[in-house]
VEXBAGU-915938 format. One line per 10 residues: number of its first residue (from 0); their letters; for each residue x, y, z of C-alpha. Coordinates in nm, 4 decimals. Layout:
N
NUM	a	X/Y/Z | ...
# end
This chain:
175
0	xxxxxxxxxx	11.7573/7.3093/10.6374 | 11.4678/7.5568/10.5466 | 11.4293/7.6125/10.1925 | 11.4640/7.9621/10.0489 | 11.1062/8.0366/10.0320 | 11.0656/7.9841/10.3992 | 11.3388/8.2393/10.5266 | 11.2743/8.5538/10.6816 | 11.5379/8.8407/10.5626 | 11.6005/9.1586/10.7911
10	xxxxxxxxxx	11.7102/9.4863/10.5750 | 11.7805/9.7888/10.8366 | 12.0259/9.9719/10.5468 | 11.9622/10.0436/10.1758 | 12.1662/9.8052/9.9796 | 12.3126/10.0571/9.7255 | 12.3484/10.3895/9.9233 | 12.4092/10.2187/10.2871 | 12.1755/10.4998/10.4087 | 11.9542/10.3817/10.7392
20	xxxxxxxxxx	11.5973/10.2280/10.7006 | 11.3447/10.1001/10.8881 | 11.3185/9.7325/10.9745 | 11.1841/9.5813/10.6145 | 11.1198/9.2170/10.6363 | 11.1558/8.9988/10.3405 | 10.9854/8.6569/10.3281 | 10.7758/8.6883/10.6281 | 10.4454/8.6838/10.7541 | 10.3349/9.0468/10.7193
30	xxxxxxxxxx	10.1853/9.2394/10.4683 | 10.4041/9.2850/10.1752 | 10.4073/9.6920/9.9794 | 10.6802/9.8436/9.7914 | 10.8930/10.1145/9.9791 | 11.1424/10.3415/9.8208 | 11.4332/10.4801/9.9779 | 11.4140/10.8813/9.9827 | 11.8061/10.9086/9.9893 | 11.8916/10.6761/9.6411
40	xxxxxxxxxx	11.5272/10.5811/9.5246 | 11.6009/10.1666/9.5929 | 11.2860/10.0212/9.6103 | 11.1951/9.7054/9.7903 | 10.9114/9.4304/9.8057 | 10.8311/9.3686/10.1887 | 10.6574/9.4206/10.5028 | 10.7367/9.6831/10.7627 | 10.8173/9.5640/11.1117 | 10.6273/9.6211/11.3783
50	xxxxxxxxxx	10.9832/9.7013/11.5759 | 11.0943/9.9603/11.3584 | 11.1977/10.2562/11.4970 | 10.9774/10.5504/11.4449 | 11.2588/10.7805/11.3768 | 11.3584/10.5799/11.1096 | 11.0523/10.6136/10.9022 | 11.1240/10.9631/10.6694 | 11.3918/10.7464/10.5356 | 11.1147/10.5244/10.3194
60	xxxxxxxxxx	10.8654/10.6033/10.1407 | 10.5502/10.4049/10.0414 | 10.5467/10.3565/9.6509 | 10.2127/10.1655/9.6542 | 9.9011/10.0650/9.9268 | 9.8585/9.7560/9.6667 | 10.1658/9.6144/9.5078 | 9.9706/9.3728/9.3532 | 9.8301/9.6556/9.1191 | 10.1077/9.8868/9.0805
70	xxxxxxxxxx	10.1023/9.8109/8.7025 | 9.7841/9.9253/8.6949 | 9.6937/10.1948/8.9612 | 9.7508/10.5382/8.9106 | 9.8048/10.8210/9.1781 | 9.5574/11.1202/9.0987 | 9.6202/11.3830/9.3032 | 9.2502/11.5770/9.4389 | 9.2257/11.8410/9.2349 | 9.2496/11.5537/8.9338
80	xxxxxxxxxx	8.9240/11.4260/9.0689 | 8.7683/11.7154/9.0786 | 8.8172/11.8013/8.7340 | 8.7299/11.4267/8.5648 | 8.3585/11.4184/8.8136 | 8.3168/11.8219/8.7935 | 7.9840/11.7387/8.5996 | 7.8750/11.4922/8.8442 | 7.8583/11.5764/9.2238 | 7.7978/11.2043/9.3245
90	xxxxxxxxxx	7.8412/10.9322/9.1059 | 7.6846/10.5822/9.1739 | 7.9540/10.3421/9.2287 | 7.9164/9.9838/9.3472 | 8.2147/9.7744/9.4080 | 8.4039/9.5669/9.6174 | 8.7498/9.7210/9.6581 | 9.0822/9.6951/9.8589 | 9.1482/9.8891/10.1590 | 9.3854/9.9249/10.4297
100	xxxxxxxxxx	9.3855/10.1317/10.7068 | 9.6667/10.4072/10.7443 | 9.8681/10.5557/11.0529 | 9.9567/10.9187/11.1502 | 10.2123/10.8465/10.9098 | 10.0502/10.7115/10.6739 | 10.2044/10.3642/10.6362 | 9.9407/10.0742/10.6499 | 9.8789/9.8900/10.9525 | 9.7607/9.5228/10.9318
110	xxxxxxxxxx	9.6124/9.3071/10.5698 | 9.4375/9.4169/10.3671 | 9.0307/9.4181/10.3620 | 8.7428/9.4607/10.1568 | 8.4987/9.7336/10.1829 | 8.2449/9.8078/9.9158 | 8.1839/10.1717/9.7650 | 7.8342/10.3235/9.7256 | 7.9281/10.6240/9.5113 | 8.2144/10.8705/9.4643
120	xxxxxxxxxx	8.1838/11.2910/9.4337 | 8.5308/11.4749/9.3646 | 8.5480/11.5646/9.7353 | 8.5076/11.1735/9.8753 | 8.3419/10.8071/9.8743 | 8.0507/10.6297/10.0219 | 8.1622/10.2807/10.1801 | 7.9707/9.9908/10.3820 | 8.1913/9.7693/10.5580 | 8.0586/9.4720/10.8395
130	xxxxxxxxxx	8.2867/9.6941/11.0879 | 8.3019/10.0469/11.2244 | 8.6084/10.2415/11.0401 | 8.7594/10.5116/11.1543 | 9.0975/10.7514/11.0907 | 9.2242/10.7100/10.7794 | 9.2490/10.4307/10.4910 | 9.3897/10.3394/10.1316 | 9.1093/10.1877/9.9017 | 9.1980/10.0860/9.5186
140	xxxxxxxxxx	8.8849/10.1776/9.3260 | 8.8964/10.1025/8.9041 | 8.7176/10.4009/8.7368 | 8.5918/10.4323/8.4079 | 8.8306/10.5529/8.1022 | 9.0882/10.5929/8.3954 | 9.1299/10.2344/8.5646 | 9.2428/10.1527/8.8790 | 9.3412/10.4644/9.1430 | 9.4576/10.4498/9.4908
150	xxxxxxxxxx	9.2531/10.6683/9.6625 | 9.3232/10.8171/10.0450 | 9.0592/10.9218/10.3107 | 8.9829/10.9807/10.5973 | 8.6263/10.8586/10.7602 | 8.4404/11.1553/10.8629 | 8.1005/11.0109/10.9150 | 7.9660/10.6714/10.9999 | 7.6217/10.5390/11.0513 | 7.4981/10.2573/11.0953
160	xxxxxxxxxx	7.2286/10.0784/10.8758 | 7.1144/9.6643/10.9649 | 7.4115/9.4537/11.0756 | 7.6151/9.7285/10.8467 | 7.8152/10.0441/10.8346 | 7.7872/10.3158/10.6403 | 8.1356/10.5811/10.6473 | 8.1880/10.8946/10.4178 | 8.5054/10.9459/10.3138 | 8.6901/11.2949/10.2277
170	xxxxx	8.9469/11.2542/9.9804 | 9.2990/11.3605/10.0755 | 9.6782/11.4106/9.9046 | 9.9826/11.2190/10.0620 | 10.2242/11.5059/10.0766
# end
């Protein structure tokens, strides 16, 4: 008999409106993020499954890239950056950070990954990664006086420099 920890559960319905969802898997292999259920507001702790229908996806929506920071992260929307770096039109910023790369939906696809930031201008970031990057990606970056952000953009440049990669980011809003 497989202990608790070891089971994989299937939700395809919100448990407390009964509304349709995508295929959320509890206990499993896949990345786990918290979704919330646009109909009642449920939330839920798992991975999305690969076999989920498509159709099924404006019925969720992603509370957080990294669930392991939601305590901490906070959502600023663009216009929030421009205002706290308005002074500063590119700000030195060195870090290793968490990023995931987004779909046309923007849910994440695949684990997490570390890229590390150059600097950071109200408009977008500088990041080196060992790979190419393109389309579009999450990255939790902790700023000063504000702490940590998720931040979304979209590669719009991408050079490379040694064995390394070198992608601008422009800053967008989920909407």
């Amino acid at each position: 008999m497989q202990a608790v920890a070891e089971r994989e559960f299937q939700i395809k319905s919100c448990v407390k409106c009964d509304g349709p969802l995508p295929t959320l898997v509890v206990g499993g292999d896949g990345p786990v993020r918290e979704w919330e259920c646009r109909n009642c507001g449920a939330t839920y702790l798992a991975s999305l499954s690969p076999t989920s229908p498509d159709q099924l996806r404006d019925t969720v929506k992603l509370s957080h890239y990294f669930p392991a920071h939601r305590d901490a992260a906070t959502t600023l929307k663009v216009k929030d950056l421009e205002r706290e770096l308005r002074r500063h039109p590119r700000k030195p910023l060195m870090m290793s950070v968490p990023a995931t790369k987004l779909d046309h939906d923007l849910f994440p696809v695949g684990d997490e990954f570390a890229v590390v930031t150059r600097n950071l201008s109200a408009s977008g970031i500088a990041i080196v990664h060992s790979q190419s990057l393109v389309g579009k990606l999450a990255v939790l970056v902790e700023l000063p006086d504000i702490g940590h952000v998720q931040l979304l953009l979209r590669i719009v440049r991408c050079k490379k420099v040694g064995s390394l990669y070198e992608m601008g980011g422009a800053f967008f809003d989920r909407r």
